[in-house]
N, C-alpha and C positions, 0 to 999 in steps of 0.2 A: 496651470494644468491641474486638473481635479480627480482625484484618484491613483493618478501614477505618478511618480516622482520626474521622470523624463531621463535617467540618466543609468547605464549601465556600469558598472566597477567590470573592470579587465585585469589580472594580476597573473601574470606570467612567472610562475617560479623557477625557469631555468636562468628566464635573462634578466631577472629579478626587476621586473619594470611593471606600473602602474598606470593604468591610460583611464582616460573617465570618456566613454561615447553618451552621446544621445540616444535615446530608445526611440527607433521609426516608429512612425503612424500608423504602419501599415501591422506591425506586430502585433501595436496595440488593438487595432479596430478589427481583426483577422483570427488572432491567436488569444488575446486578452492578457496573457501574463500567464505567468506558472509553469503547469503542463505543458501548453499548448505554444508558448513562446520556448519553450526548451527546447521542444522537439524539432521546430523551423530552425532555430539554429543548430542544431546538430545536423541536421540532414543536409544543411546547407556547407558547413564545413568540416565533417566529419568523410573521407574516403572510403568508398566500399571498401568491407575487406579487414577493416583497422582491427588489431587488436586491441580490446578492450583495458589491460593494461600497459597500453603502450601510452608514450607521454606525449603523445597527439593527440588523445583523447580530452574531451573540454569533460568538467566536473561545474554543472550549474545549480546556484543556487537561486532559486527566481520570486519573488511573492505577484500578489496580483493586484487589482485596483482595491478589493475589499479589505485587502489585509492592513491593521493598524486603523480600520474607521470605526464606527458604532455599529458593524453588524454583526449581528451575534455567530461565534464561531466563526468568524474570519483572523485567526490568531493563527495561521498557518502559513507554510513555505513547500513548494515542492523543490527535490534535491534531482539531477538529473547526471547522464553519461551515459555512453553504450555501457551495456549492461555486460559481467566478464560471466554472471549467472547464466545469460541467456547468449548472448553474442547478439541481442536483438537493442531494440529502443530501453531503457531503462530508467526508470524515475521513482522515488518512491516519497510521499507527502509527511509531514510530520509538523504536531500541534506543538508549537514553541511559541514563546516571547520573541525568539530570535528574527524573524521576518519584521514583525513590528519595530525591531530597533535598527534591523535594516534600511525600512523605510525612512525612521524617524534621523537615521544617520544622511539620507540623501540621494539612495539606489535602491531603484525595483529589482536589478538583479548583480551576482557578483559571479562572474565564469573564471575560473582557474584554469588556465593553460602550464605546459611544459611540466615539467618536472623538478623539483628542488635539489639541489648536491648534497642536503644533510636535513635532519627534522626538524622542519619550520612549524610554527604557529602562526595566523594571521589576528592582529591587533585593528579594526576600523573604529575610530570617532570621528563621527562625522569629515571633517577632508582629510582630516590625518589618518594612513594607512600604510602601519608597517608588518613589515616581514620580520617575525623574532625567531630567534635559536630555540629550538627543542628536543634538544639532545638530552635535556637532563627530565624530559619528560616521556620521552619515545620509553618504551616498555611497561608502559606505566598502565591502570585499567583506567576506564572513562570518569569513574568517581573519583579517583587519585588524581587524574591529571585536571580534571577541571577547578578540583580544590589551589590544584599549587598554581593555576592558572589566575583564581579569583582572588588569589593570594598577592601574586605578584602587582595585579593592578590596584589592587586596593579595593576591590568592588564584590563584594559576598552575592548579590543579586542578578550580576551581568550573566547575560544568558551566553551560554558554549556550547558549542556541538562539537564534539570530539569523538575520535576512534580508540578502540583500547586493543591489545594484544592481536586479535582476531583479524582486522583491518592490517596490522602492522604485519604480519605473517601471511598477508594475501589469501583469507580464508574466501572462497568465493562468492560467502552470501553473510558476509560481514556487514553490519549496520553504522549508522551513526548515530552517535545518542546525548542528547541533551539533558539537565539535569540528573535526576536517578532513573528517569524510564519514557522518558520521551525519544522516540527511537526513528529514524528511518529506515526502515531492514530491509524492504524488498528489492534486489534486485543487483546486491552486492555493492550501493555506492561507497558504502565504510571501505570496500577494498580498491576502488578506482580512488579512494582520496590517501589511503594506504601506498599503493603504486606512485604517487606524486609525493610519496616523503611527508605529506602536510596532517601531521597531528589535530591540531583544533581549527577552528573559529572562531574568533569572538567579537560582537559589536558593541557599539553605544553612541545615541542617536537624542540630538534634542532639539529636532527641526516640527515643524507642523507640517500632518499629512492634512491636505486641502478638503474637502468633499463641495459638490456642486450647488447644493439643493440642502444646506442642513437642518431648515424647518421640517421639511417634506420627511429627510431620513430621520432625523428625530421622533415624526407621529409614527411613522412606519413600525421603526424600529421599539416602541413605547408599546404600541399593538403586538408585537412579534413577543415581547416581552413579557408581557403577562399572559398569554397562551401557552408559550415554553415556563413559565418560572410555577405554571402548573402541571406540568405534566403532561400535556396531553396532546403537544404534536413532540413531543424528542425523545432519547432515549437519556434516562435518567439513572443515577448510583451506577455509572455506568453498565460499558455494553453486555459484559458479560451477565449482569445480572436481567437485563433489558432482553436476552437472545437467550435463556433459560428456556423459558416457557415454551417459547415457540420451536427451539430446535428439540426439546423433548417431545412436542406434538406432534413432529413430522416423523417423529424418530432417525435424526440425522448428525446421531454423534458419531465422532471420528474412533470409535473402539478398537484397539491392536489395530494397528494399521488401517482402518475404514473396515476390517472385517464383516463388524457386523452398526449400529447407528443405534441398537438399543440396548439398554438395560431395565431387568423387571422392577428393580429394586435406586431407589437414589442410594446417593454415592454424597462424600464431602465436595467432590469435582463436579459431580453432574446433580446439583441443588444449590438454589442461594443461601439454603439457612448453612450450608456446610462453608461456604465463604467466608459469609457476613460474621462469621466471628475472630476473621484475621483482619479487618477493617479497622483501623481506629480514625479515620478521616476521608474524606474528600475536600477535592480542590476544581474551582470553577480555572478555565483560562481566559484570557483576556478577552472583551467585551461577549461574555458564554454567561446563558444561566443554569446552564447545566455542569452539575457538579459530576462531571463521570470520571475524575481523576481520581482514583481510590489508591489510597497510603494504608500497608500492609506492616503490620511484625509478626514473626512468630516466637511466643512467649515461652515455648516451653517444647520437650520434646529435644532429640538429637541436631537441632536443627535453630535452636532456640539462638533469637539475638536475629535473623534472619530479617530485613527491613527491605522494604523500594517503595514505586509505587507504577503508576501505569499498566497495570496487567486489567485480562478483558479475555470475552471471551476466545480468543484464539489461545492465549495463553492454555485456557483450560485443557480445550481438546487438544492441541499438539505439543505439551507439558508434561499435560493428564489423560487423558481417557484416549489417544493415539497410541501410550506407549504402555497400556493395560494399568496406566498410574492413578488411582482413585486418593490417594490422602493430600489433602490439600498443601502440607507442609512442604512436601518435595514438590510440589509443582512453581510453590512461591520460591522456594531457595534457587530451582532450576531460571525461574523468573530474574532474581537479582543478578546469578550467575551469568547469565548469556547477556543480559545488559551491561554487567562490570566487562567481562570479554569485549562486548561489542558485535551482537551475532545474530542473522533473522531468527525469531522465533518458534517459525512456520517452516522455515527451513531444516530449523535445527532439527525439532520434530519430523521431518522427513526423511532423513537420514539416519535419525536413532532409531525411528519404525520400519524402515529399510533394514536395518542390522539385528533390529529383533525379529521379524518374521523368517530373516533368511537363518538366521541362529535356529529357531522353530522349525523350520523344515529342514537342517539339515546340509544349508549351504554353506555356512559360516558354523566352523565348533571353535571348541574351545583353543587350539593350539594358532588358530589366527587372530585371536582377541587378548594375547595377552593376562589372563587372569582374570579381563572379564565376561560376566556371567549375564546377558543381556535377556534374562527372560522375563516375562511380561511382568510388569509390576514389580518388578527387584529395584529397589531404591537406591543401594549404593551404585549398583551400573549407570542406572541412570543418571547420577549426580557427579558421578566421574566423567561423563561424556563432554562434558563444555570444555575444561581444562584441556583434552586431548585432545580435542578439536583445533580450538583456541592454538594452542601450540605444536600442531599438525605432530602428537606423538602418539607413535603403532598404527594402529587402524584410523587412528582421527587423521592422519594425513589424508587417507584416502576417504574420506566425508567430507574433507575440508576443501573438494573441489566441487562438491552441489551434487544432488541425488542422482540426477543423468550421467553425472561421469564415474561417481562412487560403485553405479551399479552395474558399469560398463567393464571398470575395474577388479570386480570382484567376479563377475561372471558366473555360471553354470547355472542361468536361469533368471540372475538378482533382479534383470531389469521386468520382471513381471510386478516387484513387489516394490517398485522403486515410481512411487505416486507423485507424478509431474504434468506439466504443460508446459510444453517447449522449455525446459529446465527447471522451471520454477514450482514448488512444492504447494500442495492445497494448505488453507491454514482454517477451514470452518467448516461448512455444512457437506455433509454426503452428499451428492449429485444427483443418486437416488430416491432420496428424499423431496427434494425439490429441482424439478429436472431442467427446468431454463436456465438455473445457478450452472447446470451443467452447459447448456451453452454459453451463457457468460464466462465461466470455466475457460471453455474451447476456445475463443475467439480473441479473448481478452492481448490487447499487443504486447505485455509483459508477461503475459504465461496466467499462471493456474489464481485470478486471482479475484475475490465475490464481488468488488469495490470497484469494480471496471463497469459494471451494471447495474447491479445492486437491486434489483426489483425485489420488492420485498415480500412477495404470494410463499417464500417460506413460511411464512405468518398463516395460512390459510388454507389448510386440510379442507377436502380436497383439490383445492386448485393448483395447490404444488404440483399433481400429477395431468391438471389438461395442458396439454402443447398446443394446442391449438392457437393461431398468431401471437403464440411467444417468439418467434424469429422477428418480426415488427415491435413488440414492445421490448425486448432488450436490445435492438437498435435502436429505437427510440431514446432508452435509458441511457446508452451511451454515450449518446450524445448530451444529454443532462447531466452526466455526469462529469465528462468532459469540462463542462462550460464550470461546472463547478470547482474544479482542480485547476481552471487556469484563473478564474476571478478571485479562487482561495476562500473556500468557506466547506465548514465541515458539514459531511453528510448525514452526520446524525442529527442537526439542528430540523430536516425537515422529513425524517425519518416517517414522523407518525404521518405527518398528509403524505407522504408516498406510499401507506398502510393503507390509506384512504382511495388515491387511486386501483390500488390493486383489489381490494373490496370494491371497488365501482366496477374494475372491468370484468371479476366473479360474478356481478350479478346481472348485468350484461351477457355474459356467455349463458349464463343460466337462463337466461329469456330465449335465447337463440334470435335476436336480433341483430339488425346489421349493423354496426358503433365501427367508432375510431378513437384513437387515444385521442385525437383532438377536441373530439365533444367529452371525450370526463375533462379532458385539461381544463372545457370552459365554465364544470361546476365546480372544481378545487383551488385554491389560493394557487399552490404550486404547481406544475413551475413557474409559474404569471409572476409570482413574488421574486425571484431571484431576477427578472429583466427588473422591475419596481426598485429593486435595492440597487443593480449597475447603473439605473438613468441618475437616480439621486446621488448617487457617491459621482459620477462621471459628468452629468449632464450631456450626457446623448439619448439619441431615442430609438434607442435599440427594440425591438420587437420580438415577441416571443421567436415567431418565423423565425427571425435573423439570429436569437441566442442560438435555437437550436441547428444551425447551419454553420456557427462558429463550431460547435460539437461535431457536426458529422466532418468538418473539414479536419480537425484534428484528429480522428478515428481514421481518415484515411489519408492523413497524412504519414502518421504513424504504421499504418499498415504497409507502407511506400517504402518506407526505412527498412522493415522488415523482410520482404519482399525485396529487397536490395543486397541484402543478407543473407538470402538462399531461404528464405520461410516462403512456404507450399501450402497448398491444402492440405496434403495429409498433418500438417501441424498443427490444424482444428480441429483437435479430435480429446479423447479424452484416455485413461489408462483400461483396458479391457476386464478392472474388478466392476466399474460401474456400468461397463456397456453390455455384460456376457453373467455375470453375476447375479441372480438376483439377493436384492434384499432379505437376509433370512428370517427376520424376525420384526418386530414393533409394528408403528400404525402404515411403516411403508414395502412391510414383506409382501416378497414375489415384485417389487419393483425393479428395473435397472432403468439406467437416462436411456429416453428413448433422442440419442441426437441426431440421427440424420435428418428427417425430416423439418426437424425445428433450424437446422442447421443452410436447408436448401431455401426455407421460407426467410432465412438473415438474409443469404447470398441477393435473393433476388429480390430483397426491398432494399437493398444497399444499393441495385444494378450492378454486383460483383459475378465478373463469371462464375457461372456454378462447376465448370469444369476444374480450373484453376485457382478460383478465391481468389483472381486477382483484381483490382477495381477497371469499371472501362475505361476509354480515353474521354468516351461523352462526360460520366459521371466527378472525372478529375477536373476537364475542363470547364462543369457547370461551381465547381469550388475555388476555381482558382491555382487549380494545380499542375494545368495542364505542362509546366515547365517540369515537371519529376516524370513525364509518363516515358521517356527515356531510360530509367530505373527500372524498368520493369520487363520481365526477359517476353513478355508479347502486350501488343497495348489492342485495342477498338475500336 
């Protein structure tokens, strides 16, 4: 077998038992791995209805065929389980070593069942996999416990994914995080791994991953290589510094709560030069030539001694410039903190900018905050906020169940200022700004989130603002994107040719000629190139047609789950500051997301009712699905 290993890991910690299955054919040639294979088995044995901390819940961790071969940014693993953030599908991707030694251990994927009776660690080398005690580790944060972790086996470099405080307290948008900042935060799976008792992971793997074709991947990937190792298709010194430019030209910073997306003047937070002097390295990850992993200290200042690394631009704006916080310092320490905790970032920043607006207007004073003073840009509130979170005390209890219920909770208006999709918190660009991100926004089946679509016309003043068949091209993308998250390769590796396509279809619209995505597809490498890398690693002969049908079937497969779960159209929508709001100031005043219309153009190139948002029964049955249209409270 070439590309997949063939063998799933099953480890049940209630009845403490370890089973090894085969991995179907049909997963593989359907789903591909990752994403898309996590979601088919959930939906498959997952109960409407389940509580997401309940210990029926599966916790998957899945790699894909690329992950552990020679393509570059295939160092990745998607983490999955009903989501306790959303009550919807739930997954969130994360760049590790860890998937590689996965593989190289002898499993594409390892699902956690039941629940443990006390704090377990799981230990995998290759066929040996045990269950150890962690009791003397539970309370511990994620750089503390992975230390005594690397400690006990003997092994300084063994990759671990572990949860810290945040996870073990059931916070609901708890992360899991590897090294000092490799993190999976969206979606709350640190608290479904929490809920199961199960402190870390950790493998070690000294098997060969196969590939089909390795002359072929080799030229490929030797081409792919010196294009990326200059610059000019990825995004480079990482993302933050790569989404500078472009979110300051649309004017779509996330300022006090998305307020307002500009400022006249830079800032340490909203400029690179104001970063680039807490940098003392970067680090490439496995077979990547881009170094976007930046390693941070802060030398001086109240804050000083302050280290991690992995911050990007989300960090900035829901850190920094969400919570009126422009000094770089506090944004970094807020960085290490929520990491050591164990806590989305994105999230986090939703709920502190939830607490600071409603403090501002009035809904939240002083005598329900305990002594803190949450106003915009106050540095010590804001640096108090993870700990109280983290350990659900005073007001952080009530954040510490995710922005939709914190603001449901506090009531007397909150939930106007409590910025979500279907639970889940924005973590980048104003919507207004670039108004398809607002439909990606809307539609995406984890909630509020840019990476479900990713089309990049943020890049491209003014096409950020025409709608016109952005309901086809972020369907489109989603399903690229898709194929991406289940084969496991990061989506910055071909970031710039999809800058490329989006400049093709600007100049396009600017003719006023009649195109299709499919004729730019057939003057640009990508996405051509990602079928070229699956045939090579796999040796099948997959076709772009058929990658992209592997994509749309996961988009609505997923949608199925949700849709299972009581999700409605009015769930694709977005928060009424983007849709009723205009933009006050910068290059996108006087704008708000115009989504309906871009909204009815998705429905109906997907063949989704436009009444309901639900898929038809023709559309399920021409993917193979037609056995879920059952699921669905009316079918076609």
């Amino acid at each position: 077998m070439y590309g997949w290993i063939g063998t799933v890991l099953h480890i049940d910690l209630s009845k403490k038992t370890i089973i090894k299955q085969p991995l179907s054919n049909s997963l593989m040639m359907d789903y591909v791995g990752g994403r898309g294979m996590n979601a088919r088995i959930l939906i498959e044995n997952l109960p409407r209805g389940l509580d997401p901390l309940s210990s029926d819940n599966l916790l998957i961790f899945a790699t894909g065929p690329y992950t552990g071969t020679l393509v570059p940014g295939s160092c990745r693993l998607t983490i999955s389980a009903k989501s306790p953030t959303t009550g919807l599908i739930g997954d969130s991707n994360i760049c590790t070593d860890f998937g590689v030694e996965l593989k190289m251990a002898g499993y594409d994927a390892v699902i956690f069942h039941g629940k443990a009776d006390k704090p377990v660690y799981i230990w995998i080398e290759n066929d040996t996999v045990e269950i150890r005690d962690a009791e003397h580790i539970w309370g511990k944060t994620t750089w503390a416990a992975q230390k005594i972790i690397k400690s006990e086996l003997g092994d300084p470099n063994i990759p671990v994914l572990c949860i810290g405080p945040a996870g073990e307290n059931l916070v609901k948008f708890a992360s899991i995080i590897g090294g000092l900042g490799r993190a999976a935060g969206r979606c709350g799976m640190g608290t479904v791994m929490g809920s199961k008792l199960l402190k870390a992971v950790t493998v070690r793997g000294d098997n060969e991953i196969k590939v089909a074709q390795l002359r072929k991947l080799e030229e490929l990937v030797s081409e792919l290589m010196l294009s990326l190792a200059h610059g000019k298709h990825v995004m480079t010194n990482g993302t933050g510094f790569a989404s500078y430019k472009y979110v300051e030209h649309v004017g779509g910073f996330a300022i006090k709560n998305y307020q307002t997306g500009y400022l006249p003047e830079r800032t340490e937070v909203t400029s690179p030069e104001g970063v680039m002097k807490y940098v003392i390295g970067a680090r490439s990850c496995t077979s990547c030539p881009a170094a976007c992993n930046l390693y941070y200290i802060v030398d001086s200042g109240p804050y000083a001694g302050t280290y991690g690394d992995g911050f990007e631009m989300t960090h900035l704006q829901q850190a920094g410039a969400r919570l009126g916080c422009f000094n770089m310092d506090v944004v970094l320490k807020i960085n290490a903190l929520t990491d050591q905790y164990g806590m989305d970032i994105s999230d986090f920043g939703g709920v502190v900018g939830l607490v600071m607006e409603c403090y501002e207007k009035g809904i939240l004073t002083d005598k329900d905050l305990d002594g803190i003073r949450p106003e915009w840009g106050n540095r010590e509130a804001i640096i108090s906020f993870p700990e109280i979170i983290a350990y659900r005390k005073g007001i952080g209890n009530i954040l510490a169940e995710g922005i939709r219920s914190a603001a449901e909770k506090i009531g007397k208006g909150a939930e106007k200022y409590a910025l979500h999709v279907k639970g889940i918190g924005f973590s980048t660009v104003d919507p207004r700004a670039a108004e398809d991100w607002g439909l990606g926004y809307a539609v995406a089946s984890r909630g509020a989130c840019h990476m479900r679509a990713a089309f990049p016309d943020n890049m491209l003043y003014p096409y950020c603002h025409v709608i016109e068949k952005k309901g086809e091209i972020i369907a489109t993308f989603e399903h690229i994107r898709a194929f991406e998250d289940s084969a496991e390769i990061c989506k910055w590796i071909f970031w710039g040719e999809a800058n490329q396509i989006a400049s093709k279809c600007y100049r396009l619209h600017q003719k006023g000629e009649s195109w299709t995505l499919f004729d730019v597809f057939k003057e640009i490498r990508y996405p051509n190139v990602l079928v070229d890398l699956f045939n090579y690693v796999t040796g099948k002969n997959l076709t772009l047609h058929q990658m992209l049908t592997i994509g749309e079937r996961i988009v609505n497969l997923e949608r199925v789950f949700n849709i299972r779960e009581g999700l409605t159209k009015k769930d694709d929508t977005l928060p009424e500051r983007f849709l009723k709001e205009p933009m006050p100031e910068g290059p996108s005043k006087g704008y708000v997301c115009r989504l309906t219309s871009m909204l009815d153009e998705y429905y109906e190139v997907r063949r989704w009712n436009k009444e309901t948002g639900f898929p038809t029964y023709a559309k399920l049955k021409e993917l193979k699905l037609d056995d879920f249209a059952k699921d669905l409270p009316e079918s076609e």
